[in-house]
C-alpha positions as CSV (number, residue, x, y, z in Angstrom):
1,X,0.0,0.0,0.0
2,X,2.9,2.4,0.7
3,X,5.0,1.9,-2.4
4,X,1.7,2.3,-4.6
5,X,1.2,5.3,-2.2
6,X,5.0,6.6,-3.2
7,X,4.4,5.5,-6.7
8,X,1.5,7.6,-7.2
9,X,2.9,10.7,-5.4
10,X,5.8,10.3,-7.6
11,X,4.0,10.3,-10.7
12,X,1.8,13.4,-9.6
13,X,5.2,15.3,-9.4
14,X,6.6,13.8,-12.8
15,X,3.0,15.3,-14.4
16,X,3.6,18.9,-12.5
17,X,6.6,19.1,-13.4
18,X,6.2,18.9,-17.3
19,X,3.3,20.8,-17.4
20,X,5.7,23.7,-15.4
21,X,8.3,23.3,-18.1
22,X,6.0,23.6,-20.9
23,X,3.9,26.7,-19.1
24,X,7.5,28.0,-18.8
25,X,7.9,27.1,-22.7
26,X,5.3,29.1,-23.7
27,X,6.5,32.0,-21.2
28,X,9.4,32.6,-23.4
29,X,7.9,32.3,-26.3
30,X,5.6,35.1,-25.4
31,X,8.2,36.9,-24.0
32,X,10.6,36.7,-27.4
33,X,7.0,38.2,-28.5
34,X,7.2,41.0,-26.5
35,X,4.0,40.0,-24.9
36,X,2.7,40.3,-21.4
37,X,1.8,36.8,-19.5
38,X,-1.1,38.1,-18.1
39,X,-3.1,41.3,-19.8
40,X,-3.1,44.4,-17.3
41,X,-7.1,45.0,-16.2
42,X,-7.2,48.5,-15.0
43,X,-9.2,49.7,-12.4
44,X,-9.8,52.6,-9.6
45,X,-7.6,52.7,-6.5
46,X,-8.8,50.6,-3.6
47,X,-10.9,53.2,-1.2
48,X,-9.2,52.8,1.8
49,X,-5.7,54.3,3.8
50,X,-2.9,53.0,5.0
51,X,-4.9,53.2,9.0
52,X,-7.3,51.1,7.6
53,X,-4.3,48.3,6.5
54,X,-2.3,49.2,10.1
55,X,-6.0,48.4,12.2
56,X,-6.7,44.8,9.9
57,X,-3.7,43.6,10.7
58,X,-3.4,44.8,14.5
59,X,-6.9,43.2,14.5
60,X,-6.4,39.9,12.8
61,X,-3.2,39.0,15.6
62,X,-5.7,40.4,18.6
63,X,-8.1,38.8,17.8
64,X,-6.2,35.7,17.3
65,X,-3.8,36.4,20.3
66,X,-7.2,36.2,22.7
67,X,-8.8,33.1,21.1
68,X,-5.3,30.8,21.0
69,X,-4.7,32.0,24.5
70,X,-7.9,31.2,25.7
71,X,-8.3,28.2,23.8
72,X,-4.7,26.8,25.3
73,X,-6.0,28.0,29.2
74,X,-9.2,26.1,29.0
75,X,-7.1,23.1,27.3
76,X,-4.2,23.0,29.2
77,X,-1.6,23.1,26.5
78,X,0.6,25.5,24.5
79,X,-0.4,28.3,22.4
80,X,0.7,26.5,19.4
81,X,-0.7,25.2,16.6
82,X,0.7,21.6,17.4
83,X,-2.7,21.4,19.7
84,X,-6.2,20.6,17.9
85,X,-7.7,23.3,20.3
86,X,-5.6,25.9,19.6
87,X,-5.6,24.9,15.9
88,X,-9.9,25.4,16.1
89,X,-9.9,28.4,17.8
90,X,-7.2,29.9,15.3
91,X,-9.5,28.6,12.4
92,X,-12.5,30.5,14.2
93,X,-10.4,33.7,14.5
94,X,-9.3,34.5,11.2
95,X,-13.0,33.6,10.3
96,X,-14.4,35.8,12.7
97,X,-11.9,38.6,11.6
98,X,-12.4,38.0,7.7
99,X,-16.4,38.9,8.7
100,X,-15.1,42.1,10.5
101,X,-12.6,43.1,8.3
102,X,-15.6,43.4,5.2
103,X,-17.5,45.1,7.2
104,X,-15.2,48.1,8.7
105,X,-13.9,48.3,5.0
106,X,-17.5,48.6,3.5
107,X,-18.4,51.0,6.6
108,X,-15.3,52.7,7.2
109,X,-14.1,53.0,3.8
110,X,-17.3,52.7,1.2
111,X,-16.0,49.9,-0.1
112,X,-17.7,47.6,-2.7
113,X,-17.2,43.9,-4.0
114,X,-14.9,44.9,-6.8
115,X,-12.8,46.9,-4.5
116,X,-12.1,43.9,-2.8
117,X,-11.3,41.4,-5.2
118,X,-15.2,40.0,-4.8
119,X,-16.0,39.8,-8.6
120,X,-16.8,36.3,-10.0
121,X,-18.0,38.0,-13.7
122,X,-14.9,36.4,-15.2
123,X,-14.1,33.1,-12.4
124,X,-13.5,30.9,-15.9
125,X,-10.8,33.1,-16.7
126,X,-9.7,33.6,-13.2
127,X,-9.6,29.7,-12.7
128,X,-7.3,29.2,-16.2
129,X,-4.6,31.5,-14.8
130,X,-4.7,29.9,-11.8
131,X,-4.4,26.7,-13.1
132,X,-1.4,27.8,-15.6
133,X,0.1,30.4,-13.1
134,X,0.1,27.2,-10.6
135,X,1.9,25.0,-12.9
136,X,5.1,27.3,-13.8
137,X,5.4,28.2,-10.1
138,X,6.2,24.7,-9.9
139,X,10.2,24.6,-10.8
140,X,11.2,27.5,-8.9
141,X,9.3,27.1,-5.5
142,X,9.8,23.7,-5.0
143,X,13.1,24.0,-6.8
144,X,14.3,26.1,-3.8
145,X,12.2,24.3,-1.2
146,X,14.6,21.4,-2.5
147,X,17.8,22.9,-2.7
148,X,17.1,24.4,0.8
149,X,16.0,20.9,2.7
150,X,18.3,18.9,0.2
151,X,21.3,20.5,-0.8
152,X,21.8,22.9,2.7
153,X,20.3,20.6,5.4
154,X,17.0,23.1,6.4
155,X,14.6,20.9,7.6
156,X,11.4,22.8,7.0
157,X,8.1,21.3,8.7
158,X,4.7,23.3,9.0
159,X,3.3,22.9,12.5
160,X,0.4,21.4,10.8
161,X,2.3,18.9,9.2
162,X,3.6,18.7,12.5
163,X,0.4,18.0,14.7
164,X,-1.1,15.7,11.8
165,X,2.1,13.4,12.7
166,X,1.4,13.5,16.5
167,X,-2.1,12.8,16.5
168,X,-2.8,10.9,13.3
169,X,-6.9,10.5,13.0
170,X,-8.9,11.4,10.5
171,X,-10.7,14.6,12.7
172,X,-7.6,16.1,13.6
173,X,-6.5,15.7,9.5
174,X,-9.9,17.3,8.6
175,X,-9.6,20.0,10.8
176,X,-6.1,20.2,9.5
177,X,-7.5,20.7,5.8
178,X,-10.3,23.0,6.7
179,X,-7.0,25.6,8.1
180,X,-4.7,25.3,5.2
181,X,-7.0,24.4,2.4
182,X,-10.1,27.2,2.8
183,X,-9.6,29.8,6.2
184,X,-5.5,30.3,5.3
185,X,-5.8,30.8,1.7
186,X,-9.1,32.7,2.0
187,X,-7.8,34.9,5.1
188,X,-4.0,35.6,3.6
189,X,-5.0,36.6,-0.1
190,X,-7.7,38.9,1.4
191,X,-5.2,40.8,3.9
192,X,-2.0,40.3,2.1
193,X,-3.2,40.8,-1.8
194,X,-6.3,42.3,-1.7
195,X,-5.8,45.3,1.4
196,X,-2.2,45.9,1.7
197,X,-1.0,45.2,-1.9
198,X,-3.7,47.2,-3.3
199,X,-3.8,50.0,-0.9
200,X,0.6,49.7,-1.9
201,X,-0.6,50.1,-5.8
202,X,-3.3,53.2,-4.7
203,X,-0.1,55.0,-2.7
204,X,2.5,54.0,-5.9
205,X,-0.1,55.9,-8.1
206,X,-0.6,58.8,-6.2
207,X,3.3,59.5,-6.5
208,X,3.4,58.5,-9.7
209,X,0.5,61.5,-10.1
210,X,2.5,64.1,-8.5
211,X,5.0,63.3,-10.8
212,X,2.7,64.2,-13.8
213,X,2.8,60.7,-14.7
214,X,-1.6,60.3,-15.5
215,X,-1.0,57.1,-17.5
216,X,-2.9,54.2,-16.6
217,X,-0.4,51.9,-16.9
218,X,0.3,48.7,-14.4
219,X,1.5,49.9,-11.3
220,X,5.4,48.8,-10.8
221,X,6.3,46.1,-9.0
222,X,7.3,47.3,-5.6
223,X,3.8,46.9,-4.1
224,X,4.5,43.0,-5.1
225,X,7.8,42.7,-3.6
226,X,6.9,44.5,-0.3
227,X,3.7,42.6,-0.1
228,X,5.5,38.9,-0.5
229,X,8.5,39.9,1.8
230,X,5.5,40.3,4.8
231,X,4.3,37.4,3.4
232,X,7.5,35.2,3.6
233,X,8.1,36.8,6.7
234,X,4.9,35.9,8.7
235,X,6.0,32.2,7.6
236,X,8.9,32.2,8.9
237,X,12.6,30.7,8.2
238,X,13.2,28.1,6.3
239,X,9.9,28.7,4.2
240,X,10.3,32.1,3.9
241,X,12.4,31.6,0.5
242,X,9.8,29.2,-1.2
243,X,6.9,31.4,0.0
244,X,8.5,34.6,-0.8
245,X,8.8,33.6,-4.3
246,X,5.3,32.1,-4.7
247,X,4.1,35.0,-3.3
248,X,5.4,37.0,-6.6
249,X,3.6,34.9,-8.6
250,X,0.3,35.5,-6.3
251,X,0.9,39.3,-6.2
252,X,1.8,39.6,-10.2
253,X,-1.7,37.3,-10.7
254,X,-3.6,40.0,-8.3
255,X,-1.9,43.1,-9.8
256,X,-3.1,42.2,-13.4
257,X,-6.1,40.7,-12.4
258,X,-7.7,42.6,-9.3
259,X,-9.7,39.7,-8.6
260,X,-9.4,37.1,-5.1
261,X,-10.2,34.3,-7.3
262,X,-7.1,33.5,-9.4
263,X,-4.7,34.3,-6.5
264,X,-6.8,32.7,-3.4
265,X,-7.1,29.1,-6.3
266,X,-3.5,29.2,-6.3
267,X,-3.1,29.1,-2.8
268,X,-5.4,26.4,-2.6
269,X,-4.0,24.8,-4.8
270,X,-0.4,24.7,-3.1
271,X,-2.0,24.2,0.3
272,X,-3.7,21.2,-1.3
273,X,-0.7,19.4,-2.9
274,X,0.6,19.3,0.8
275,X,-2.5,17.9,2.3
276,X,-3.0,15.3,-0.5
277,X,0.8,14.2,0.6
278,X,-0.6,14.2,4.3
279,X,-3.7,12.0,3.6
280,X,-2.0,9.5,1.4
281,X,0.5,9.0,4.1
282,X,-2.4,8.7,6.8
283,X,-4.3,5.8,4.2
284,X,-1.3,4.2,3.9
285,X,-1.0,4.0,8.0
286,X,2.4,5.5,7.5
287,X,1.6,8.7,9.3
């Protein structure tokens, strides 16, 4: 049961890895084109300031902060997520918080839907260049996730991956898929793309502005970069590398896009891959 279990992971990779290498084919080509890999969709800067990004995130690690700690005093255990309580009530936080943080930025700020990356008019679209965006960030995160755990020794182990090993059952694995697969991907992309990297694209346009610049052209690419350095940073060392670069990809998707849906499937997607590993492992009894 385990070697068919290795055989088929194996094969999964073999697949992802061509179809990177040919989405990275066609890259070049386009690019010896002179074409863009993703069309620039305009639109109006996001209605809210930087006070409104500084109280979301404050928010998000209070809120968090009081339900971990009062999830691990009622428990007994550490503040980590290596405990199943803990894990639950962080899963109810950043739920609770993604509830609050639509509201104060449709109260506070006047913000709509589109603002906030809430438009499903073109999810078909959305879903191809997530699929395709997914595939050619195959050879360069992984490629350093390997080189880092391989070649220079990091061991690098999520603390879910961590608690699914010391209490392997299928709840704690299900609650362990509901956190990585929908509420971390749902939560992140919202905060990190949608309200700091587009509040970073409203403030890069403003200065480009008083410059005289009134082009509508795609806003540059520090807003990306500053937005996946946070990113990788929140996640730590050694995944900060991996993360920082698939968070490039994720920011570029957003930037052209302005849409959740492309960047959030990605994340799933990448979340996913791990969990698939996780519950072949936990079939297998090998957990």
């Amino acid at each position: 049961m385990e070697e068919q279990g290795s055989y088929l992971t194996g094969v999964l990779m073999l697949a992802l890895l061509a179809g990177s290498l040919m989405v990275w084919a066609a890259l070049v080509d386009r690019g010896v084109k002179r074409h863009a890999p993703l069309i620039y969709e305009p639109r109006l800067p996001v209605p809210w300031s930087g006070l409104d990004v500084i109280v979301l995130g404050i928010t998000v690690l209070l809120l968090q902060s009081l339900l971990v700690g009062a999830a691990a005093v009622a428990t007994g255990t550490e503040p980590t997520m290596k405990s199943p309580a803990v894990l639950g009530a962080i899963v109810v936080s950043r739920g609770v918080w993604l509830l609050f943080a639509i509201g104060y930025l449709v109260r506070r700020a006047g913000a709509y839907a589109d603002d906030m990356g809430f438009d499903l008019r073109r999810w078909r679209y959305d879903l191809r260049v997530a699929g395709l965006t997914f595939l050619a960030a195959i050879v360069p995160v992984y490629g350093a996730q390997l080189v880092l755990t391989q070649v220079f020794g990091y061991k690098s182990e999520h603390a879910l991956v961590q608690l699914s090993k010391e209490a392997p059952n299928a709840g704690v694995l299900l609650l362990v898929s509901l956190a990585a697969v929908l509420v971390a991907p749902l939560v992140e992309e919202f905060m990190v793309r949608v309200v700091l990297q587009g509040w970073l694209e409203k403030k890069q346009q403003e200065y480009r502005q008083r410059r005289g610049d009134l082009s509508e052209s795609p806003a540059g690419f520090g807003p990306i970069v500053v937005s996946a350095a946070i990113f990788a940073a929140l996640h730590g060392w050694p995944d900060a590398i991996a993360l920082f670069l698939l968070s490039l990809f994720l920011g570029y998707v957003y930037q052209r896009t302005h849409r959740i849906v492309a960047p959030l499937a990605i994340h799933v997607l990448v979340n996913s891959l791990a969990m698939f590993e996780l519950w072949r492992a936990f079939l297998a009894g090998s957990l």
